[in-house]
Structures are given as C-alpha cells and as structure tokens.
N, CA and C atoms as an extended XYZ file, in Angstrom:
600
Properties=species:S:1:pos:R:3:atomname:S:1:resname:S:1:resid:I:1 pbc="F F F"
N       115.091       94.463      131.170 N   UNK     1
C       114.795       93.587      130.042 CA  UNK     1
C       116.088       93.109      129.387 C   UNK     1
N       115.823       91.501      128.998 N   UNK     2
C       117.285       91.536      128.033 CA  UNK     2
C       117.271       91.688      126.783 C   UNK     2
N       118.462       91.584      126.197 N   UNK     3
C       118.892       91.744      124.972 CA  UNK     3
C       118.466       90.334      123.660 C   UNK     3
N       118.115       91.058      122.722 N   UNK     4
C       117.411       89.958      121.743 CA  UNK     4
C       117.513       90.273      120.152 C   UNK     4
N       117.680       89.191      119.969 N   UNK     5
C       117.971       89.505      118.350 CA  UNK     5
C       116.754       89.334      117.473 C   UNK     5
N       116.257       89.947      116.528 N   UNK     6
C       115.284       90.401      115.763 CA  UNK     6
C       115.382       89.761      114.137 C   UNK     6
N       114.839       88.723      113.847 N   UNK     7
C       115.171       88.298      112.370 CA  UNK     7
C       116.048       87.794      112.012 C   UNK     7
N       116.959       88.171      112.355 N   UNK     8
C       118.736       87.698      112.330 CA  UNK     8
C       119.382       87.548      113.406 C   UNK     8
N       120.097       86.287      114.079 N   UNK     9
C       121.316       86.297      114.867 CA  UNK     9
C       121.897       87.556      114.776 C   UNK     9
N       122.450       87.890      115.497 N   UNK    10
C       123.701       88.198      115.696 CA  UNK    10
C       123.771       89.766      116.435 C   UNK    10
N       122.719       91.406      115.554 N   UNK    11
C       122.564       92.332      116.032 CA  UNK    11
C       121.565       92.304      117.390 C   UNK    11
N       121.841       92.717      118.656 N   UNK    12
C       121.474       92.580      119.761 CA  UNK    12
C       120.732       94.152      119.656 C   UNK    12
N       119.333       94.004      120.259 N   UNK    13
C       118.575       94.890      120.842 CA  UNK    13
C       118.182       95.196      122.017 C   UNK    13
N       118.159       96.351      122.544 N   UNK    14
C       117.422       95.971      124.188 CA  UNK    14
C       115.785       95.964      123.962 C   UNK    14
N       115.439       95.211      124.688 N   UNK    15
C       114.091       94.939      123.852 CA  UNK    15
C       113.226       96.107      124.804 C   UNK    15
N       113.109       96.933      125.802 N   UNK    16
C       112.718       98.255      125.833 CA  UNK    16
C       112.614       99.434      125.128 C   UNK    16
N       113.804       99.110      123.930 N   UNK    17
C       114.192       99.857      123.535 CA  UNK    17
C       112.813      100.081      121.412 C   UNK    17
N       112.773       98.313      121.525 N   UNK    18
C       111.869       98.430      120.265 CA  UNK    18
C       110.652       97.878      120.420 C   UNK    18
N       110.490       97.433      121.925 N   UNK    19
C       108.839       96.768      122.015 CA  UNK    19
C       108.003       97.601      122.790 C   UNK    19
N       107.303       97.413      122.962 N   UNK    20
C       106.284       98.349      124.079 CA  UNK    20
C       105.832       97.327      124.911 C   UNK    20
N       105.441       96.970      126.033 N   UNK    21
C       104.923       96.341      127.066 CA  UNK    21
C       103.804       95.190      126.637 C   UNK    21
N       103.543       95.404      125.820 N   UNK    22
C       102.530       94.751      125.017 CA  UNK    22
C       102.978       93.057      124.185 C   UNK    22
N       104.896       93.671      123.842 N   UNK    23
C       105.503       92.955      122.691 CA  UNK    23
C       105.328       92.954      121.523 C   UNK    23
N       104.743       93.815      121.208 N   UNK    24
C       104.288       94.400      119.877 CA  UNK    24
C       105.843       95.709      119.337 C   UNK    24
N       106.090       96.015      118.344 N   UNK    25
C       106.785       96.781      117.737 CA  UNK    25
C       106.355       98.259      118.299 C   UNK    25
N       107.300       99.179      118.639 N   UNK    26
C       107.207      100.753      118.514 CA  UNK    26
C       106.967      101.153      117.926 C   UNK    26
N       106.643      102.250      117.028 N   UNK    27
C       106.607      102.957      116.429 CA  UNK    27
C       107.533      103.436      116.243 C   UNK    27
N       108.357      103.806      114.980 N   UNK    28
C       109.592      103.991      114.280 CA  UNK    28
C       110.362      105.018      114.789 C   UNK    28
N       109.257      106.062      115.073 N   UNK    29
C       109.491      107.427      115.732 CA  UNK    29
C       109.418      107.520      117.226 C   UNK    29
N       109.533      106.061      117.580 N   UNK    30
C       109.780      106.043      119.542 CA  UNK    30
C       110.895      105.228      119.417 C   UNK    30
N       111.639      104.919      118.606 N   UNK    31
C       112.834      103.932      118.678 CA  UNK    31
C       113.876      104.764      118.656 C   UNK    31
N       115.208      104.182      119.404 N   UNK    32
C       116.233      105.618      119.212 CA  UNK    32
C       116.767      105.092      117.969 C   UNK    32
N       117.646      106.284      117.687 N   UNK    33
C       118.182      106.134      115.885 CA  UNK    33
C       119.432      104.798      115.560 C   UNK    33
N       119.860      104.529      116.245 N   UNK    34
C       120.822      103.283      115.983 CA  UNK    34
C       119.761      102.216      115.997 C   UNK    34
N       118.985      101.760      117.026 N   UNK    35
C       118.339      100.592      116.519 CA  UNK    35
C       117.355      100.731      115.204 C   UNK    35
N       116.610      101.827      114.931 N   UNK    36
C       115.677      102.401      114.349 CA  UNK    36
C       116.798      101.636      112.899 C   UNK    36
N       117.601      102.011      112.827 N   UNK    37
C       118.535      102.190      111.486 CA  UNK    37
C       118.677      100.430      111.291 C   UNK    37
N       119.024       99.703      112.129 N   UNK    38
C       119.191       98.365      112.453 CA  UNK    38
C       117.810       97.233      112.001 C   UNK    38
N       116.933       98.301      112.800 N   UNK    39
C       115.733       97.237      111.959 CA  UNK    39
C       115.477       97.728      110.408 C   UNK    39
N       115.296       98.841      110.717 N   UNK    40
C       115.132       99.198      108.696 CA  UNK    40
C       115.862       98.325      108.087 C   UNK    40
N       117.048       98.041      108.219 N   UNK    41
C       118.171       97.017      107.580 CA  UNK    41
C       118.100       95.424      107.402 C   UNK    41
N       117.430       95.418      108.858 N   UNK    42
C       116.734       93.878      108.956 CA  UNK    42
C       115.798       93.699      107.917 C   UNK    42
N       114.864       94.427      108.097 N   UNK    43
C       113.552       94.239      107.062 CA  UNK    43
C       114.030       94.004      105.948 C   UNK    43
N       115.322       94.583      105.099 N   UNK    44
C       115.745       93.893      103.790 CA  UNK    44
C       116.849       93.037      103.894 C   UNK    44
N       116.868       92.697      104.852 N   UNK    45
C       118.456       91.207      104.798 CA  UNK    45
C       117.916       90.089      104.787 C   UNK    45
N       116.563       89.875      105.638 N   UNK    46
C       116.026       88.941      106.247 CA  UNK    46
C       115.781       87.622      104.951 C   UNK    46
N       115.907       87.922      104.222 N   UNK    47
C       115.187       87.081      102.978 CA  UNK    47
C       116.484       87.111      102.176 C   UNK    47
N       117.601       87.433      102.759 N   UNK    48
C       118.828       87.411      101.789 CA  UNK    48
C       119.707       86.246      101.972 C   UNK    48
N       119.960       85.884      100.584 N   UNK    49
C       120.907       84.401      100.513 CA  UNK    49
C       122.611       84.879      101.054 C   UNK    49
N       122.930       84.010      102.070 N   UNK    50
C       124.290       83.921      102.520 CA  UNK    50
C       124.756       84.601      101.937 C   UNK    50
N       125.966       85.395      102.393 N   UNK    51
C       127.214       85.933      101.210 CA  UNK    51
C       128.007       85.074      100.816 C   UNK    51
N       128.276       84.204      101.819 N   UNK    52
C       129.488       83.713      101.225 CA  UNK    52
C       129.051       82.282      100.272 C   UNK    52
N       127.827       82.158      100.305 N   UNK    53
C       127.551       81.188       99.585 CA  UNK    53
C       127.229       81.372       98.277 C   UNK    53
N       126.838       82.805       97.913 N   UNK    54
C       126.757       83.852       96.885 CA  UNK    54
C       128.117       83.835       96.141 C   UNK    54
N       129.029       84.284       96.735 N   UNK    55
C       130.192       83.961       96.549 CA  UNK    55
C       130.675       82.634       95.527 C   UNK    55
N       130.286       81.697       95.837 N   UNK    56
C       130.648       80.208       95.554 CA  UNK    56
C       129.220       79.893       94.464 C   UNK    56
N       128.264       80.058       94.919 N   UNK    57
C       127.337       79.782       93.586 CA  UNK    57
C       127.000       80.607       92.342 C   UNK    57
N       127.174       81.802       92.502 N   UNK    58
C       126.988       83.138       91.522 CA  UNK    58
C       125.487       83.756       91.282 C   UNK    58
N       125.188       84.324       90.797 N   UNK    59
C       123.958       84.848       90.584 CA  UNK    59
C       123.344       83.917       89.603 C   UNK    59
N       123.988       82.695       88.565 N   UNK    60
C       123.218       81.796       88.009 CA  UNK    60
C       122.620       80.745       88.571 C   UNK    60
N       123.435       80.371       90.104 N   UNK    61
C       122.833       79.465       90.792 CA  UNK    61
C       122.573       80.022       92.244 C   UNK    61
N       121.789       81.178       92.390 N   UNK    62
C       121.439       81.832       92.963 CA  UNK    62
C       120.241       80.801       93.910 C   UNK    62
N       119.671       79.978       93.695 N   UNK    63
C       118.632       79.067       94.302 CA  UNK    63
C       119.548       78.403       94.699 C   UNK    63
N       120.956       78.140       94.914 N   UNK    64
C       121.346       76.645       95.537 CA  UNK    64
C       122.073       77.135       96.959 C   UNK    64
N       121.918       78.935       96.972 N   UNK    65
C       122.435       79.223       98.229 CA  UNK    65
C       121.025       78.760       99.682 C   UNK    65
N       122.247       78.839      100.337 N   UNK    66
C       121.358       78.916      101.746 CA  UNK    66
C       120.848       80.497      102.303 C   UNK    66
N       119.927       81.044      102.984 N   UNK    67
C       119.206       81.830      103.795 CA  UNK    67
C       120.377       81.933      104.598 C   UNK    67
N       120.189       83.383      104.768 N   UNK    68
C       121.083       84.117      106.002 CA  UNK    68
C       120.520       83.971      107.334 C   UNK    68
N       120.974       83.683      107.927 N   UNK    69
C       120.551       83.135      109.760 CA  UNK    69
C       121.260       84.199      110.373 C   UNK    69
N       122.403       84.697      110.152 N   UNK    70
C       123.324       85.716      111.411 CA  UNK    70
C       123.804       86.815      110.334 C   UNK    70
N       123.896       87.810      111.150 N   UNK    71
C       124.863       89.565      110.849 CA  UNK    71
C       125.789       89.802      111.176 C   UNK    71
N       126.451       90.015      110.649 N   UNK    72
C       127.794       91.000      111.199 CA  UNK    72
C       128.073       92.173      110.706 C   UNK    72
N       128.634       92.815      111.444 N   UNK    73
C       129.102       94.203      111.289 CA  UNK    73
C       128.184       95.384      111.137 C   UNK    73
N       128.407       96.158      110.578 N   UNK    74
C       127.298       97.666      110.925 CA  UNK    74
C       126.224       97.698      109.403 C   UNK    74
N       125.155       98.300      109.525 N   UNK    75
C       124.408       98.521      109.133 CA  UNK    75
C       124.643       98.886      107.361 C   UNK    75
N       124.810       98.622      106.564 N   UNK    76
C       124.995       99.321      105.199 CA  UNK    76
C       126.259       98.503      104.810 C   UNK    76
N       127.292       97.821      105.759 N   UNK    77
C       128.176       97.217      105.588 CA  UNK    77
C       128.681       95.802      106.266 C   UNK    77
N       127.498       95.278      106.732 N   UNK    78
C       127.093       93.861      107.354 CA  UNK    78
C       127.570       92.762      106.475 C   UNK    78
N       127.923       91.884      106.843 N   UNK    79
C       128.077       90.492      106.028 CA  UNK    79
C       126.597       89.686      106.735 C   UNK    79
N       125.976       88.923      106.030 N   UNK    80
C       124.785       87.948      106.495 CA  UNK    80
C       125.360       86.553      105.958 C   UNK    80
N       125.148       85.742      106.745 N   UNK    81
C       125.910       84.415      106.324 CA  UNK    81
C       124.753       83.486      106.915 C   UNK    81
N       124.998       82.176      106.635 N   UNK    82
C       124.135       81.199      107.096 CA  UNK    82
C       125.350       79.981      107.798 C   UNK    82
N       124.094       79.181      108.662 N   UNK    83
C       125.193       78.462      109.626 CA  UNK    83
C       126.537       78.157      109.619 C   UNK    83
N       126.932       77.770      108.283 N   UNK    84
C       127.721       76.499      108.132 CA  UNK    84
C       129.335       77.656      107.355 C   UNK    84
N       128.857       78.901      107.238 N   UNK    85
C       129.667       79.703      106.851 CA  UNK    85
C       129.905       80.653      107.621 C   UNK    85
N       129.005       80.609      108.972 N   UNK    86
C       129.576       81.558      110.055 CA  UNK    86
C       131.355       81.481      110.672 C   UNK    86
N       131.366       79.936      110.594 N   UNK    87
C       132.772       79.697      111.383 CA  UNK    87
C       133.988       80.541      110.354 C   UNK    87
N       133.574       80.356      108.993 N   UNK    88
C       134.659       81.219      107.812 CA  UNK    88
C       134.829       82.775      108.843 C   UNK    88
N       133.692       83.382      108.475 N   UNK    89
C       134.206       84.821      108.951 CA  UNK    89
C       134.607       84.949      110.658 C   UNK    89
N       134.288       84.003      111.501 N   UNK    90
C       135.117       84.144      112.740 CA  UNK    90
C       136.716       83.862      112.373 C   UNK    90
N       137.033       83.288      111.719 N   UNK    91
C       138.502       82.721      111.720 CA  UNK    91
C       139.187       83.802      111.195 C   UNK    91
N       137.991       84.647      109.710 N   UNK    92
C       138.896       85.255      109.143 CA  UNK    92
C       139.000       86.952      110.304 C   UNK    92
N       138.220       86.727      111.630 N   UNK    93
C       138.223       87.839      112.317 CA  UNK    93
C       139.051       87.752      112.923 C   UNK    93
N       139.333       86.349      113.589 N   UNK    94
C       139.943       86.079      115.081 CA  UNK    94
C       141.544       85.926      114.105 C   UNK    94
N       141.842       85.107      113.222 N   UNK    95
C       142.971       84.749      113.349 CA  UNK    95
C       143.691       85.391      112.049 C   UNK    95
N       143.053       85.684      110.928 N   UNK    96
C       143.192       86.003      109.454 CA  UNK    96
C       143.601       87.864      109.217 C   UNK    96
N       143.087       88.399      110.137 N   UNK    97
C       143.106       89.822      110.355 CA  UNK    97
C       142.139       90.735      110.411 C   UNK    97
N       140.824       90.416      110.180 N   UNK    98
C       139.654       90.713      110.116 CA  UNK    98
C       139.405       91.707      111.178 C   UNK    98
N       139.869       91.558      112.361 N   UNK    99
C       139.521       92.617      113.623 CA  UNK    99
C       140.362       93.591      113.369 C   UNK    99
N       140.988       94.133      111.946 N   UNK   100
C       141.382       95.575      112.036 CA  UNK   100
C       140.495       96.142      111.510 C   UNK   100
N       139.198       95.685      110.571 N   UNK   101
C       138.541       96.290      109.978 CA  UNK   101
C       137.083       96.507      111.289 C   UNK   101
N       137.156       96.180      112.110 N   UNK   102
C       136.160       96.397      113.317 CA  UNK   102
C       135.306       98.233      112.771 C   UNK   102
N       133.952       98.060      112.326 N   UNK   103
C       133.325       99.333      112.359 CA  UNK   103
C       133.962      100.393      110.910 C   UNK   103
N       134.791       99.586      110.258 N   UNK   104
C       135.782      100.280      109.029 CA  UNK   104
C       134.588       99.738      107.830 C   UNK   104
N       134.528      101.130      107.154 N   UNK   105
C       133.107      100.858      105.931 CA  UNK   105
C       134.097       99.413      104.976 C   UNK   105
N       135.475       98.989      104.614 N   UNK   106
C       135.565       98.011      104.162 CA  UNK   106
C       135.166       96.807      104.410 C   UNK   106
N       134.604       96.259      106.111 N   UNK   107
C       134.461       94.882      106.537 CA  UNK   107
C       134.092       94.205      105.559 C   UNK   107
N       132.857       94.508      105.217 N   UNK   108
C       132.448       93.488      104.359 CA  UNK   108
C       133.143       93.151      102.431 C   UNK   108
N       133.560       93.721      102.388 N   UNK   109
C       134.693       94.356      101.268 CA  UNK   109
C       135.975       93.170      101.481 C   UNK   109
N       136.307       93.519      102.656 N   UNK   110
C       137.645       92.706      102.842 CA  UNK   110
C       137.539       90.976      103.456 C   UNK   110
N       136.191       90.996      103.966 N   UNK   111
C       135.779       89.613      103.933 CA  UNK   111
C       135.642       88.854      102.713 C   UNK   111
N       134.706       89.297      101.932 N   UNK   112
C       134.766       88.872      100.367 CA  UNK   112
C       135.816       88.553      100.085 C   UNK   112
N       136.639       89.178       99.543 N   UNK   113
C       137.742       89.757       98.906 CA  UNK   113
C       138.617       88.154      100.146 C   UNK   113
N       138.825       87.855      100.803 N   UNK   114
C       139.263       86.950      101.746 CA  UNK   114
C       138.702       85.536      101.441 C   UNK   114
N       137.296       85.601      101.173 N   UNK   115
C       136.476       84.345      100.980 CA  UNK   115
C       136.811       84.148       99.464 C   UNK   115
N       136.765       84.935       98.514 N   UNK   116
C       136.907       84.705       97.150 CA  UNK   116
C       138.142       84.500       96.808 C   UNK   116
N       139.131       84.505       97.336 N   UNK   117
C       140.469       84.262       96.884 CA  UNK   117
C       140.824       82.745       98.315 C   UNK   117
N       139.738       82.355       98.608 N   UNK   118
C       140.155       80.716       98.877 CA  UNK   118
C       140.009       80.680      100.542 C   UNK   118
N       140.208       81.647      101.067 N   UNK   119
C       139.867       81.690      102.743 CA  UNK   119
C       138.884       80.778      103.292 C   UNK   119
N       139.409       80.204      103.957 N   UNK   120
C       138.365       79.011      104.932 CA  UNK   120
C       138.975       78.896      105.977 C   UNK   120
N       137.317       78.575      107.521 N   UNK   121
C       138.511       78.342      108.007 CA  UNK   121
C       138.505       76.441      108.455 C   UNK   121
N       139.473       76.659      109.084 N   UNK   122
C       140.166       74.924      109.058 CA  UNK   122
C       138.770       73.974      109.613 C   UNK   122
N       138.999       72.591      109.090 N   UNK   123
C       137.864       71.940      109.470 CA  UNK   123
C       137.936       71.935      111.027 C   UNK   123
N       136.319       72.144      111.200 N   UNK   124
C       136.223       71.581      113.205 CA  UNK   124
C       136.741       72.797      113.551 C   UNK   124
N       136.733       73.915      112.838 N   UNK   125
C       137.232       75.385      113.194 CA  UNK   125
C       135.367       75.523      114.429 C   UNK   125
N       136.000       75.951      115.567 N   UNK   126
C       134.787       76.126      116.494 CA  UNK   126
C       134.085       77.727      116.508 C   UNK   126
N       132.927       77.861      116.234 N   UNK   127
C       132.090       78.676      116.000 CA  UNK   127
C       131.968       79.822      117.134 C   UNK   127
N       130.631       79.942      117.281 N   UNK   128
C       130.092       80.359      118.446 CA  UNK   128
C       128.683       79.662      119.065 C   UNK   128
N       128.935       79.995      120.400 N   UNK   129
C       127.755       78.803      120.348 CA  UNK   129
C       126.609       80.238      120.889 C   UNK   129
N       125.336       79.995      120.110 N   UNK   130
C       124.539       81.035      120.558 CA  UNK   130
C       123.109       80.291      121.078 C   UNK   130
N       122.617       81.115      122.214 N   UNK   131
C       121.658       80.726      123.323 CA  UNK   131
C       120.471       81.032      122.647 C   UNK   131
N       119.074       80.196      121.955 N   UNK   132
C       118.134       81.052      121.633 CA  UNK   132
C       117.211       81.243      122.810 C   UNK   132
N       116.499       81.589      123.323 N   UNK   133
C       115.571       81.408      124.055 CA  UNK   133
C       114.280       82.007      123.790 C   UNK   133
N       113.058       81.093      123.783 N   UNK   134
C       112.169       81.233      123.344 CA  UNK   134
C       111.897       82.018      122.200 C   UNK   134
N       112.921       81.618      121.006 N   UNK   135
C       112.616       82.408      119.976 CA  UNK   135
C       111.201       83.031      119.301 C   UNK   135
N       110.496       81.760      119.429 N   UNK   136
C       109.297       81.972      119.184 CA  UNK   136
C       108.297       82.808      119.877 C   UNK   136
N       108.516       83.703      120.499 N   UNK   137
C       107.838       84.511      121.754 CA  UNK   137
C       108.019       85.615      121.153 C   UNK   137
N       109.307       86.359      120.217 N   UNK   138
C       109.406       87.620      119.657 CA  UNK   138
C       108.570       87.721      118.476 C   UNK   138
N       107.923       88.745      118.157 N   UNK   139
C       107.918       88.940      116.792 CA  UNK   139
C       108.826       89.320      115.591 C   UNK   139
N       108.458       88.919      114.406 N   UNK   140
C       109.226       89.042      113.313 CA  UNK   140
C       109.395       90.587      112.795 C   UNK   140
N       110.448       91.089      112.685 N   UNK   141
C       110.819       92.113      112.379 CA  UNK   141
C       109.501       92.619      111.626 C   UNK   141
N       108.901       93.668      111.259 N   UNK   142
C       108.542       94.334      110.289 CA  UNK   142
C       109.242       93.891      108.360 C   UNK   142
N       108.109       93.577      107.949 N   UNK   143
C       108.744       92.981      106.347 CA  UNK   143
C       108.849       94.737      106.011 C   UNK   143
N       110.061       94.823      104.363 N   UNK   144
C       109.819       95.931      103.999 CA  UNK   144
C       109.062       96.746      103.671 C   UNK   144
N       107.877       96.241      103.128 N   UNK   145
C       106.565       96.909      102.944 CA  UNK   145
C       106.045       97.481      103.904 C   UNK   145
N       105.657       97.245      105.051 N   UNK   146
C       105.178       97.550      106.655 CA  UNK   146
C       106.239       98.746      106.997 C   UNK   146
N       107.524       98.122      107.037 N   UNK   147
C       108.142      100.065      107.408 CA  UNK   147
C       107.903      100.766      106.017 C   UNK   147
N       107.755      100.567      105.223 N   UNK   148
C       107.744      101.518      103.925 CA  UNK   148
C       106.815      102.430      104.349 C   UNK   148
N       105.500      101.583      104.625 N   UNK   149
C       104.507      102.392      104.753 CA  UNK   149
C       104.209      102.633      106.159 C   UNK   149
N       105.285      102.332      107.018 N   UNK   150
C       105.530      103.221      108.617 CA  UNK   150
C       105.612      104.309      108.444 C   UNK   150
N       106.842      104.520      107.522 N   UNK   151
C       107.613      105.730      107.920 CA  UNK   151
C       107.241      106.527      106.397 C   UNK   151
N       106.028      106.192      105.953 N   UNK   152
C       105.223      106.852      105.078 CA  UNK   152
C       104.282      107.880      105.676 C   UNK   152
N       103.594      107.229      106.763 N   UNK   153
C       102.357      107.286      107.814 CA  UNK   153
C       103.295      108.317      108.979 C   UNK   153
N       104.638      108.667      108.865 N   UNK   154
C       104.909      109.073      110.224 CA  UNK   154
C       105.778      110.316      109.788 C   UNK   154
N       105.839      110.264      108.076 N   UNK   155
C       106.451      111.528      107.422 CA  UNK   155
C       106.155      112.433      107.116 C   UNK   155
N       105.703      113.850      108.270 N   UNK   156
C       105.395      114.796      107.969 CA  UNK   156
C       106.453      115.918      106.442 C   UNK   156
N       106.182      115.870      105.026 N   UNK   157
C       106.376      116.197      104.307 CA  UNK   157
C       106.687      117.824      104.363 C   UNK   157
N       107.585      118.421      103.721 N   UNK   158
C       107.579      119.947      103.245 CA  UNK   158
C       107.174      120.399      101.846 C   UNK   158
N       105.935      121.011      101.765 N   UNK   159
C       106.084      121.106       99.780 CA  UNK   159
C       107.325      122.197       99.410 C   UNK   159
N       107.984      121.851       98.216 N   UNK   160
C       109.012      122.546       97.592 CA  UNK   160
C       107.957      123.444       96.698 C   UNK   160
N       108.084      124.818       96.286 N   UNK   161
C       108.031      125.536       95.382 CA  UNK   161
C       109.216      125.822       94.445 C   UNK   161
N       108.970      124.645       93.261 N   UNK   162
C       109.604      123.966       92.141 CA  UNK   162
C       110.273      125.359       91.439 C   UNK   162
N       109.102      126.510       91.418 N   UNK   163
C       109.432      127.641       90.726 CA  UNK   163
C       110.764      128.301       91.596 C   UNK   163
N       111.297      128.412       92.657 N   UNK   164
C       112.293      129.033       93.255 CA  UNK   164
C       113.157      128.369       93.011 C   UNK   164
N       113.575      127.351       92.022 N   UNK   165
C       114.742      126.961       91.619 CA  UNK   165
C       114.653      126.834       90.053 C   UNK   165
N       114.158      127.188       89.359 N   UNK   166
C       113.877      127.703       87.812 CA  UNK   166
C       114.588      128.805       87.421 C   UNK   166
N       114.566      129.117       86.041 N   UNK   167
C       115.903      130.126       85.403 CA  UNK   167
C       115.901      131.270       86.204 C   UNK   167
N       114.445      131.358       86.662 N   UNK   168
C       114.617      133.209       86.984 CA  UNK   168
C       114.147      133.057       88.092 C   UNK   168
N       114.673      132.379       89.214 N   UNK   169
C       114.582      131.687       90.652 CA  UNK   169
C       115.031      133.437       91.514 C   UNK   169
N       115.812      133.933       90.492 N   UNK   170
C       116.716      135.149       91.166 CA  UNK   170
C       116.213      136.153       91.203 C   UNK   170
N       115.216      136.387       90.191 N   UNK   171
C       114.851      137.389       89.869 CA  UNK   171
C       112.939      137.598       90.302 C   UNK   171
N       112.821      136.255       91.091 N   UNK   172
C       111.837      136.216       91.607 CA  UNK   172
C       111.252      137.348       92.756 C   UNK   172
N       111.896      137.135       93.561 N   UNK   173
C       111.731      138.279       94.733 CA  UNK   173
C       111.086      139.769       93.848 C   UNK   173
N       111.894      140.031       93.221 N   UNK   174
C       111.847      141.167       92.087 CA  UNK   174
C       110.424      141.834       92.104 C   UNK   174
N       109.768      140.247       91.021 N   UNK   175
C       108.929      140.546       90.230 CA  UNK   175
C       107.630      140.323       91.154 C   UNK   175
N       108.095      139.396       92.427 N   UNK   176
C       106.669      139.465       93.604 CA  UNK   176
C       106.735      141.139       94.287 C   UNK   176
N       107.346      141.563       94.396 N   UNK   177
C       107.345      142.780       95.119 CA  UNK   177
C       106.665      144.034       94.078 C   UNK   177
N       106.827      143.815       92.584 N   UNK   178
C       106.076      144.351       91.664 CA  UNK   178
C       104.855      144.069       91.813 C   UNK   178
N       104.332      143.009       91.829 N   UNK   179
C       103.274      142.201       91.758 CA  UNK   179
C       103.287      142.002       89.939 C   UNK   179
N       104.064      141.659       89.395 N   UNK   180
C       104.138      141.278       88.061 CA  UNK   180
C       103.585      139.713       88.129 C   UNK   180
N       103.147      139.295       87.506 N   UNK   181
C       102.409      137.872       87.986 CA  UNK   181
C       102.298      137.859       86.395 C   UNK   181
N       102.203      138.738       85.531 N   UNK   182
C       101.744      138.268       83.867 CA  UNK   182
C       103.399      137.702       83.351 C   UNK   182
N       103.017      136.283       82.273 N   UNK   183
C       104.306      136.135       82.131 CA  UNK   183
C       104.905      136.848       80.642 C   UNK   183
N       105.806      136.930       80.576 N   UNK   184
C       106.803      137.641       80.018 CA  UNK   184
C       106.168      137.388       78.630 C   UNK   184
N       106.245      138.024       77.048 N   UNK   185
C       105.640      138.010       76.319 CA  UNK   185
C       107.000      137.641       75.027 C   UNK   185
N       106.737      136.738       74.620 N   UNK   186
C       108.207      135.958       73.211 CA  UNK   186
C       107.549      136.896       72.557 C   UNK   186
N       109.256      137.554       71.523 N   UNK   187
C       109.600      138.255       70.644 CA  UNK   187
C       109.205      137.060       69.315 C   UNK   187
N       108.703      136.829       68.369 N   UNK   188
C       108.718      136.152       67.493 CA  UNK   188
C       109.184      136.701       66.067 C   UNK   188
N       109.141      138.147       66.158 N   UNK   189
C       109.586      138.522       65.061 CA  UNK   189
C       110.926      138.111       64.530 C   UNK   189
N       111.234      138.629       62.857 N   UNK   190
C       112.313      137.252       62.214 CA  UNK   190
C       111.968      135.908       62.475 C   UNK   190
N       111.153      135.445       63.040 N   UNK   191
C       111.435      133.899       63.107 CA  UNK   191
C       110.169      133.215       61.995 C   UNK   191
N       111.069      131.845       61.162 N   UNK   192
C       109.994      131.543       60.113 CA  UNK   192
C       109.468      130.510       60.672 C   UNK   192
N       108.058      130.434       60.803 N   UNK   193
C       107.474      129.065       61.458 CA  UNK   193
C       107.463      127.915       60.054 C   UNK   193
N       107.624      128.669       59.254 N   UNK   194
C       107.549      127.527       58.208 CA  UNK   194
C       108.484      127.174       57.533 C   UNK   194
N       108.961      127.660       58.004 N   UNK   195
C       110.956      127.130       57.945 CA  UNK   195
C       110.929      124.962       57.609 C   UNK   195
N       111.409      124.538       56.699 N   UNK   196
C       111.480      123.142       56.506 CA  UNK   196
C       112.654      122.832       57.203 C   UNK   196
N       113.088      121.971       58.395 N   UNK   197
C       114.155      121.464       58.882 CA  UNK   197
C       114.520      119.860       58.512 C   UNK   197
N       115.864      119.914       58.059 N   UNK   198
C       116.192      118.553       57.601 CA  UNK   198
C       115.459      117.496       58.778 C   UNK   198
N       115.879      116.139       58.346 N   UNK   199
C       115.486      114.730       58.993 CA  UNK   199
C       116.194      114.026       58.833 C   UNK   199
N       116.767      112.757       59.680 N   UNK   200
C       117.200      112.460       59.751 CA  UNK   200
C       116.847      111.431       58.961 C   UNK   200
C-alpha cells in the first residue's frame, strides 16, 4: 500500500498502517504509537488558521487568515501553514538555517521567531510540487470529538482509593490490620463555640 496524507499535506502514513481493508479508520488501539500520536494531532490542526498568517494578522484579525493545508515538523511542535506561505518555511529550511532545527522541540519556535522579524522567501521562490491522487477516495481524519470519545470507549480505567493519599495515608495499613474502621473522636473541650470572631 502507499503512503497518504490524512487532513493535512505534508505528514505521510502507510495507509495499512491506519485503515483496515475496508478504508474505514482502525481503531486507535490497532494503530502503532507514532501514527496513533499523528492523527490525534491532526484531529486538532485540521481547522487551524496558517501560522504564519497568524503571525501577520493577530488574534484581532483572526478571520482574515487562511486554513492550514500542509504540516511540518513533529507532533506538539509542527508549523501548519497554508499554500501561499509554504514556500516561506522551505527557504527558511533550505537556505536560512532551518535544517539545524530538524526534530529539535524549537522548530516551530525558531520559524516564528524568523517569520516575525521579516523572513520571506524571495519572490518565484519554488515550492514543492505535491502529487494528490484521488484525494477524495480517503477519509477525513476523525474530528476531535470522535477520538475523544474513541479513546474514551477504549480506556480501560483504574479506580484510585482517594483515602491512601490523605493525612493518615501512613497510618492506614495500621488501623486495617486492627480492624479500627470507627473514626477518631475530636477533643472539643476548652473550645468556645460561641466565641464572636471579627469581620471583615
């Protein structure tokens, strides 16, 4: 099977790896953990405005950015850009210095930080040219809601007993081996319940 991108340009999947024979989605818990991590990530980029157009419009003109079309870099530290700002971060990879940060938690840090202080790259700067084929034949990633409640449906839970980390967490063992189970009885003597306390 080949390789295919899911929601976004750019992160490549083997599509054995997240479809079943059917073309329908795996189940979260049959996917191995790098792609598994990749789509979780998709499901919240997919609807995210460009960075670098973010960049240039601000969060007040947050409607005048464009939709992210392509990804780069790793998962938690991806840049998402849209067409016309893809060629910026190739230049600032290929020629600007960008390929030292390859897989380094700054990429997207030092792209910014590159784009916001004036980085472009030159007009007729050449892109990449990418092949779609039959885009329309894949399905759309899982929206966030759908894995929310995947990996809701697929989370076998542990209950905590809240009390084994309480004041007398230590002294627990203790008092089960007694079988003391009655709780401890307040001293109230000296104390005035009708004591008047200032106010503020």
């Amino acid at each position: 099977m080949a390789k295919v991108s899911v929601g976004l340009r750019g992160w490549r999947f083997e599509e054995s790896e997240i479809f079943t024979e059917e073309g329908e989605f795996k189940p979260l818990d049959e996917i191995p953990e790098d792609p598994r991590q990749r789509l979780l990530r998709l499901s919240l980029l997919v609807e995210k405005p460009c960075q670098a157009c973010y960049l240039v419009h601000g969060e007040e003109n947050v409607e005048r950015c464009r939709q992210a079309t392509i990804v780069y870099g790793e998962p938690l530290n991806e840049v998402v850009l849209c067409d016309e700002h893809e060629a910026d971060l190739l230049y600032w990879f290929r020629e600007a210095g960008g390929r030292e940060f390859v897989g380094d938690e700054l990429f997207r840090d030092e792209f910014q930080e590159w784009f916001a202080d004036g980085g472009r790259a030159p007009d007729g700067y050449g892109g990449m040219e990418h092949v779609d084929t039959d885009p329309d034949d894949l399905p759309s990633p899982p929206d966030a809601n759908e894995l929310h409640q995947r990996i809701n449906e697929e989370f076998e839970g542990e209950r905590i007993d809240l009390r084994e980390y309480g004041p007398d967490a230590d002294e627990g063992d203790d008092n089960d081996e007694e079988g003391d189970d009655e709780p401890e009885e307040m001293d109230f003597d000296g104390v005035d319940l009708g004591q008047q306390y200032p106010k503020k």
